[in-house]
N, C-alpha and C positions, 0 to 999 in steps of 0.2 A: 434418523437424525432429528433433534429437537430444533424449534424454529429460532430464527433470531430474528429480532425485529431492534429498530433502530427508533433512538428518540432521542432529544435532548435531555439533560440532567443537572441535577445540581447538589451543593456538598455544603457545608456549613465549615468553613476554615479559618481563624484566626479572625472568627468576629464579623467575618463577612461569607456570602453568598458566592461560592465560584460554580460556571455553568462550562458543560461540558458535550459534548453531540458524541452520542452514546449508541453501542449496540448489546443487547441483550439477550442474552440464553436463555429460553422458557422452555421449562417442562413440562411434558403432556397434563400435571392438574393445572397448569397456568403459572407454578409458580417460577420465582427466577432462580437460575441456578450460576449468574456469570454476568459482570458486564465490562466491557473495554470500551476504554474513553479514546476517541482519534485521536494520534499524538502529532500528524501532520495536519497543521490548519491552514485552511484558505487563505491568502491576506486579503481584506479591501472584503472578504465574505464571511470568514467568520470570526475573525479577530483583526485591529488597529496595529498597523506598523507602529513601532519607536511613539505607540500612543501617548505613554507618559513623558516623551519630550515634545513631542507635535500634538500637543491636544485638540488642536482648531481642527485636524483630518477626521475628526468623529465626526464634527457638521458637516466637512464634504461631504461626506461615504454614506447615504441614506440607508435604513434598513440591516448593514452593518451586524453582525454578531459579535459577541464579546465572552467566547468561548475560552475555555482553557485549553493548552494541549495536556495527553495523557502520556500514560509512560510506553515510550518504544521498547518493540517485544515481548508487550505483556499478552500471553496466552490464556483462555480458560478451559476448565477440565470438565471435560464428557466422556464418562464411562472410564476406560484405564487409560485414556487417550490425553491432551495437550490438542486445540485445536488455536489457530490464527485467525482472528479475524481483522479483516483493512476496509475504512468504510471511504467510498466513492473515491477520489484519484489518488488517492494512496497506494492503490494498485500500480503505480505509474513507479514509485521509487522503491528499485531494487534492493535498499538496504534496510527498509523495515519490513517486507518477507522472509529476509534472511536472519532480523536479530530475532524472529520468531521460529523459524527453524531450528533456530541457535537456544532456540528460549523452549525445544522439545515441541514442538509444534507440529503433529502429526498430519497435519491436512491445514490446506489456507482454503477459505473463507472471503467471497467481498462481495457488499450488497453497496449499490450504486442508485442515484439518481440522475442517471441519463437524458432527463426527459428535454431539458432546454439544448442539447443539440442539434432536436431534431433528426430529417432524415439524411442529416449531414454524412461527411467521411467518418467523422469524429466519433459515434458510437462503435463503427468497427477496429479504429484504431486505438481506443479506450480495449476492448477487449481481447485485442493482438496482446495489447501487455499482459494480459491476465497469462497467457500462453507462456511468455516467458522469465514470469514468476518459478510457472510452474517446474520448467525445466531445469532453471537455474537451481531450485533446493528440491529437484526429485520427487516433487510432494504432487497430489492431488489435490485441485481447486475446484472450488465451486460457487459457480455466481449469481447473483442473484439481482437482475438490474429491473427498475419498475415500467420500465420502457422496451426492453431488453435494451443489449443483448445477453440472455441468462443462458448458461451453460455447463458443461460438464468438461472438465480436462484434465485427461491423467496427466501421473510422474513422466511422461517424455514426452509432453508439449501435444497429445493427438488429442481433440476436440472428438470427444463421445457424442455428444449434442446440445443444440444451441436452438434459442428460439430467434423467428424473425422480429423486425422492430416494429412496434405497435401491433403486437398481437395477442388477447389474452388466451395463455396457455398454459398450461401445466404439465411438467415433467419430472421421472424420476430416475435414476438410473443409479448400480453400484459402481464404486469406484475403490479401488484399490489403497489402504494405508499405512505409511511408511514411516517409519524413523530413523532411517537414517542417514548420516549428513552427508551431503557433497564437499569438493574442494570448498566450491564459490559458499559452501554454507559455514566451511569451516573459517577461510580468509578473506571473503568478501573479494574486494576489489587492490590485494594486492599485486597479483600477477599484471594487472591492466597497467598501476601507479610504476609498477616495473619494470616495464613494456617503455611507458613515458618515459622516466628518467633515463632510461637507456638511450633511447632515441634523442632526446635533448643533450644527453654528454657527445653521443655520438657528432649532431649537430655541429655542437661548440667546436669537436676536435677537425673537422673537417674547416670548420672555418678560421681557428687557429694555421691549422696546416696551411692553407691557400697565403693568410695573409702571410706568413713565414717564407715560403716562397718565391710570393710579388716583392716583399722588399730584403730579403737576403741577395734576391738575383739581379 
């Protein structure tokens, strides 16, 4: 596997400068072969809510970035492969794993800066979700956090191995690569929305029913 390393970026668009927090696919002579812009941004850390109607919220928010988002689902190509990569809590939302499953995405990918949680809960609960990425689209993950927790985890959610936090260490291990799709890769979250509506009509008809009832009788 060639490395990815993460940096910011920037693009020259319609006369101005757009900056983007980037990760990159380098080839063993160094060069680049890939990069994917985050399409989910921080608010209040890397980009201004409703900026251009609340201009004054740039003075509150010190330090503040003014990143663009990228486009969700976008994959890059390694060997005959489609890989996914999701940089830091991106890993947390279910529906940009899946539009990259969707998007041929042979293996997910997330390299994280975990470092300001500390030895809080929060780095282990950060990388529960990586687990159930994993399983939701069948795919193998692999992580890569500067803090940990970095790890390894096949298509059915088992943790190969992981390092402790605050430890430097280095691992390698193979992992198994897949293509192809689950339900949840192919529908996402319609069965759940389905699930909802049912239960809200059901709801409703139950409390139709009663109040029919109390004032028929």
């Amino acid at each position: 596997m060639k490395p990815e390393s993460g940096s910011p970026s920037l693009e020259f668009k319609n006369n101005r400068v757009e900056y983007y927090n980037s990760a990159y696919l380098v080839g063993p002579g160094g060069n680049i072969q890939g990069k994917y812009d985050k399409a989910h941004l921080v608010p209040f850390g890397e980009y201004i809510p409703f900026k251009k109607w609340l201009p004054f919220l740039g003075k509150m928010v010190e330090n503040v970035g003014d990143f663009r988002p990228g486009k969700k689902g976008h994959t890059l190509h390694w060997k005959n492969y489609s890989i996914g990569i999701q940089i830091c809590y991106e890993m947390i939302f279910s529906n940009l794993s899946r539009h990259m499953a969707e998007n041929n995405a042979a293996l997910l990918i997330n390299i994280t800066n975990d470092a300001w949680y500390g030895r809080t809960s929060a780095p282990y609960q950060h990388f529960s979700m990586a687990v159930l990425r994993a399983v939701e689209n069948k795919r193998s993950l692999i992580r890569a956090a500067n803090t940990g927790i970095s790890g390894f985890i096949d298509p059915t959610g088992r943790i190969i191995a992981a390092t402790p936090l605050f430890k430097d260490v280095v691992i390698t291990r193979t992992v198994p690569i897949l293509q192809e799709m689950t339900v949840y890769s192919r529908f996402g979250d319609v069965f759940a929305m389905a699930c909802l509506v049912i239960s809200l009509i059901a709801a409703a008809a139950a409390c139709l029913y009663h109040l029919f009832r109390k004032y028929s009788g």
